[in-house]
One Martini backbone bead per residue (centre of mass of N, CA, C, O) as a GRO file, in nm:
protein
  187
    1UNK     BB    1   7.633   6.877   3.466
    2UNK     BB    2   7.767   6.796   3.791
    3UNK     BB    3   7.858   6.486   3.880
    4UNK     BB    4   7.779   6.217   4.146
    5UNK     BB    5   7.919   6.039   4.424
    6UNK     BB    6   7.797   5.788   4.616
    7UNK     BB    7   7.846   5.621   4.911
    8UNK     BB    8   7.704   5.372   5.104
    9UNK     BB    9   7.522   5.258   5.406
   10UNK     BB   10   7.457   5.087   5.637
   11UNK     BB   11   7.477   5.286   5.909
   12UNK     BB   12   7.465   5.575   5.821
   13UNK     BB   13   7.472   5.893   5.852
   14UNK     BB   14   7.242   6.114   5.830
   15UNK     BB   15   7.311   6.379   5.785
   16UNK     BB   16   7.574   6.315   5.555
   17UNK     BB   17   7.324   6.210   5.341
   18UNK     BB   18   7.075   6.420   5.354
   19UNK     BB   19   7.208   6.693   5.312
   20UNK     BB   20   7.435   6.634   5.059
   21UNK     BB   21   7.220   6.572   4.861
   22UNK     BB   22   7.036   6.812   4.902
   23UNK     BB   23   7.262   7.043   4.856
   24UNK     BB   24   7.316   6.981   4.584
   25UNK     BB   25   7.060   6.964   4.420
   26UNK     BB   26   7.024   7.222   4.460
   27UNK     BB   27   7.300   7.367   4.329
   28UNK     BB   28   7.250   7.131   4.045
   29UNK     BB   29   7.329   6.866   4.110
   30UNK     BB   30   7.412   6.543   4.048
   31UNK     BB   31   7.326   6.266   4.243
   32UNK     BB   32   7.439   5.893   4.293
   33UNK     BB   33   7.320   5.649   4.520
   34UNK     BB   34   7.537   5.385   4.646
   35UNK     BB   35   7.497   5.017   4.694
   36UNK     BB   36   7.586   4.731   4.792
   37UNK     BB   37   7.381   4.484   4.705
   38UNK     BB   38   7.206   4.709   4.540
   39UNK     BB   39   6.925   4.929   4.409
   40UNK     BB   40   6.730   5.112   4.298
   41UNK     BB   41   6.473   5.197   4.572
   42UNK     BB   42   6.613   5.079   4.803
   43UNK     BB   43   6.715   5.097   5.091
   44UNK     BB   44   6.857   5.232   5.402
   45UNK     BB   45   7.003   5.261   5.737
   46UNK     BB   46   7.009   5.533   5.951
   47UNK     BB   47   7.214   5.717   6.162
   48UNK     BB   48   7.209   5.928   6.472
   49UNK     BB   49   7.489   6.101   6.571
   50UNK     BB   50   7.594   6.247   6.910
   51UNK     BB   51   7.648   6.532   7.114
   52UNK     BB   52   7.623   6.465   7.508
   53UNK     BB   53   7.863   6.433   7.707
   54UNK     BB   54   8.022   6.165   7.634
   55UNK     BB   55   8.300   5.963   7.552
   56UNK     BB   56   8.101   5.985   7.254
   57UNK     BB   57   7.879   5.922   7.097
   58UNK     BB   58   7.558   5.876   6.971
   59UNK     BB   59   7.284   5.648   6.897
   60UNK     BB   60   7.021   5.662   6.639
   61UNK     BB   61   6.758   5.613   6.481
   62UNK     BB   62   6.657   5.691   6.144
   63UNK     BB   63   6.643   5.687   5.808
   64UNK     BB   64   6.528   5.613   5.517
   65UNK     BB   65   6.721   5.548   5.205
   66UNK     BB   66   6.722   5.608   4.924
   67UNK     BB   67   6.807   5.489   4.638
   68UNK     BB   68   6.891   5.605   4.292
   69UNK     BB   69   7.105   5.328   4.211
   70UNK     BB   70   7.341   5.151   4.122
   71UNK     BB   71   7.602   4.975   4.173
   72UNK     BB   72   7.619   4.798   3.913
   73UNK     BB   73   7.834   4.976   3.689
   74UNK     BB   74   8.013   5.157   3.805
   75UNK     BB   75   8.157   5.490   3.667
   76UNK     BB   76   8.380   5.718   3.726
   77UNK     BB   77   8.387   5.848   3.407
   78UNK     BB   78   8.065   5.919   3.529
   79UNK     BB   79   8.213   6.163   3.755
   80UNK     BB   80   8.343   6.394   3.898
   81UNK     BB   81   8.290   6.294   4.186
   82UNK     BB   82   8.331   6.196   4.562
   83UNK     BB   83   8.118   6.080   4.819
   84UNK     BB   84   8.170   6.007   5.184
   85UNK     BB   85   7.997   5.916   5.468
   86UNK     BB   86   7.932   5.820   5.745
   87UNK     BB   87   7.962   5.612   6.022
   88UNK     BB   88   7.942   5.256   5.994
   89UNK     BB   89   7.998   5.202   5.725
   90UNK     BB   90   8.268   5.200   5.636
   91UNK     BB   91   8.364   4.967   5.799
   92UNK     BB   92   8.274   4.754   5.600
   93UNK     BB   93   8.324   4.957   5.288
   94UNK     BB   94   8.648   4.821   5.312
   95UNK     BB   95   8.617   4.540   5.241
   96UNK     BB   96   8.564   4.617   4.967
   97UNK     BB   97   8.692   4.641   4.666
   98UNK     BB   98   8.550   4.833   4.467
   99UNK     BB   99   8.547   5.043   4.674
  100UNK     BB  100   8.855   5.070   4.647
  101UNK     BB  101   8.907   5.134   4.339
  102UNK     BB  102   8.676   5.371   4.295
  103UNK     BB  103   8.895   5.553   4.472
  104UNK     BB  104   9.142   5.507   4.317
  105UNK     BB  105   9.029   5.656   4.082
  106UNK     BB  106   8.970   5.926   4.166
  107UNK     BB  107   9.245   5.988   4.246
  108UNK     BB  108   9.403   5.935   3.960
  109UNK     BB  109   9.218   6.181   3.857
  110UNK     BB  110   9.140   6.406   4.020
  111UNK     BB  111   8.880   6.390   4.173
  112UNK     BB  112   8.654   6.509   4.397
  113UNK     BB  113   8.706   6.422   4.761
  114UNK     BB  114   8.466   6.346   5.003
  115UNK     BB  115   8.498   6.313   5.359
  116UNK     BB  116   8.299   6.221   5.654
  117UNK     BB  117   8.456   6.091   5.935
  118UNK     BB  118   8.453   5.762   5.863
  119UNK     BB  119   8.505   5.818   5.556
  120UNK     BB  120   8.822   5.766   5.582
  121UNK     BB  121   8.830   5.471   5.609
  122UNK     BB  122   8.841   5.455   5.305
  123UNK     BB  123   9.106   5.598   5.223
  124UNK     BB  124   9.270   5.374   5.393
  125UNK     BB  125   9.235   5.181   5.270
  126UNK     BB  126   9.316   5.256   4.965
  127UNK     BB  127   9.558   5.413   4.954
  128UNK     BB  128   9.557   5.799   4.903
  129UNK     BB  129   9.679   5.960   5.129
  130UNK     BB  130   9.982   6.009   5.131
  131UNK     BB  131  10.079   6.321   5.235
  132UNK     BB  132   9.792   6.409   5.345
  133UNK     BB  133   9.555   6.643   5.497
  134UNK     BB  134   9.309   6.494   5.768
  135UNK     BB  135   9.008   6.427   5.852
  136UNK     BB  136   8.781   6.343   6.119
  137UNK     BB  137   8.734   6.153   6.307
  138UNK     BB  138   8.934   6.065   6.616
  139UNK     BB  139   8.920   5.778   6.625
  140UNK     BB  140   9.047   5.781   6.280
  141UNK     BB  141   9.316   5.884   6.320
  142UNK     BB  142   9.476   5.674   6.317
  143UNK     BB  143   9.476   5.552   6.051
  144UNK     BB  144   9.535   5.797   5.867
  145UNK     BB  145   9.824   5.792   5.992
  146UNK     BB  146   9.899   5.468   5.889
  147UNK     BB  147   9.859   5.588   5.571
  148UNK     BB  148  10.053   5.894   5.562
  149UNK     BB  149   9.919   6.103   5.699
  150UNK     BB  150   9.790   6.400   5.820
  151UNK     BB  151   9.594   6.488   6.119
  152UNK     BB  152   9.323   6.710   6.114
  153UNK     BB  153   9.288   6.875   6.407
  154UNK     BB  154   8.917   7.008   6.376
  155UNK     BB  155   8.634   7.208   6.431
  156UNK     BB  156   8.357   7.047   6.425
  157UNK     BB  157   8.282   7.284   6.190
  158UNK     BB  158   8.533   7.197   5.996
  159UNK     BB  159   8.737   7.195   5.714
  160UNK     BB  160   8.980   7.061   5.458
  161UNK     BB  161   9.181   7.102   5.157
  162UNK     BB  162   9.364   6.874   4.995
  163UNK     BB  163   9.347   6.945   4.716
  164UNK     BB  164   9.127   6.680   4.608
  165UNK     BB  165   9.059   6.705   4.930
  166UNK     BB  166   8.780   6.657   5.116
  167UNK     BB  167   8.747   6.715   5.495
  168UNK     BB  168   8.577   6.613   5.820
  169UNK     BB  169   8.463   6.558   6.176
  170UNK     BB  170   8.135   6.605   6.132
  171UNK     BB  171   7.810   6.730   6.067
  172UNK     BB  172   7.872   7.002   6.131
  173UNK     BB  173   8.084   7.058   5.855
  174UNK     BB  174   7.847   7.098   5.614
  175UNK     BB  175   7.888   7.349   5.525
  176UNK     BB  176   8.206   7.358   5.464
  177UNK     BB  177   8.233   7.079   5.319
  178UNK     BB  178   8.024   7.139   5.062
  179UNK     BB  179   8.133   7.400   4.973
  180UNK     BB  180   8.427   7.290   4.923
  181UNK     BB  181   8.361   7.127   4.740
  182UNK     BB  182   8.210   7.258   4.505
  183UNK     BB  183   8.437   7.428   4.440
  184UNK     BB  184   8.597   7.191   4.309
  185UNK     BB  185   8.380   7.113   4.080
  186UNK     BB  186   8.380   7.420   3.955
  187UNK     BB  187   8.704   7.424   3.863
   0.00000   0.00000   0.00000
């Protein structure tokens, strides 16, 4: 059975963690999600962000999120893959370095990296991404080019490939987002 590791934090979207943890679980992968400074048991608050015809998205409250293992101790070595999905979260867990060496062990072992919406901004900040092409929510594609990354503006429902990184740029495109990983996984 191939594991995964997620890594997640408070005001994650809602959506981006709770689609790709259950369809991975069905699909029968093992999946192991993880926050700083939090234990297996802990929750997380998601937010739940929506595209409303405003100039972004909107946010609004969503589910608490069970963490189902520790973040102290965790060890590359022992999972196939790394999903990243977005929200806030990000924003905070860039500034984490652990987190960020977590990011550059996978990317060093070329392990499956799944990335969704603001979840390349741990990308860009691991310094991981240089000469690939990276989907983003579009706010966050500064961010991408600034890595030396080629920003893949597509749409919202698609996702794309390149090498061992799967990104997409927002929950609609969880069916292609998880699809692609899976298949990366299954490789």
């Amino acid at each position: 059975m191939k594991k995964v590791l997620m890594i997640a934090g408070d005001f994650v979207e809602d959506y981006e963690i709770m689609v790709p943890f259950q369809a991975l679980l069905a699909m029968g992968f093992e999946i192991d999600v993880v926050c700083p400074d939090k234990k297996a048991g802990d929750t997380i608050a998601t937010a739940i962000h929506d595209f409303e015809g405003d100039q972004t998205y909107t946010e609004k409250p969503g589910h608490r999120f069970a963490l189902n293992a520790d973040f102290d101790g965790v060890s590359p070595a022992n999972y196939d893959g790394l999903m990243i999905p977005g929200g806030r979260a990000p924003e905070y867990l860039r500034l984490n370095e652990q987190i960020l060496s977590l990011v550059r062990s996978f990317d060093e072992s070329e392990k499956p990296i799944g990335a969704i919406c603001h979840g390349a901004q741990l990308l860009a900040a691991a310094n991981t991404i240089e000469g690939r092409s990276i989907s983003a929510y579009p706010a966050c594609s500064p961010e991408v080019k600034m890595a030396g990354a080629s920003y893949a503006d597509l749409e919202v429902d698609q996702a794309i490939t390149d090498g061992h990184y799967v990104t997409a740029p927002a929950w609609p495109a969880n069916p292609a987002w998880i699809r692609q990983f899976a298949d990366l996984l299954n490789q």
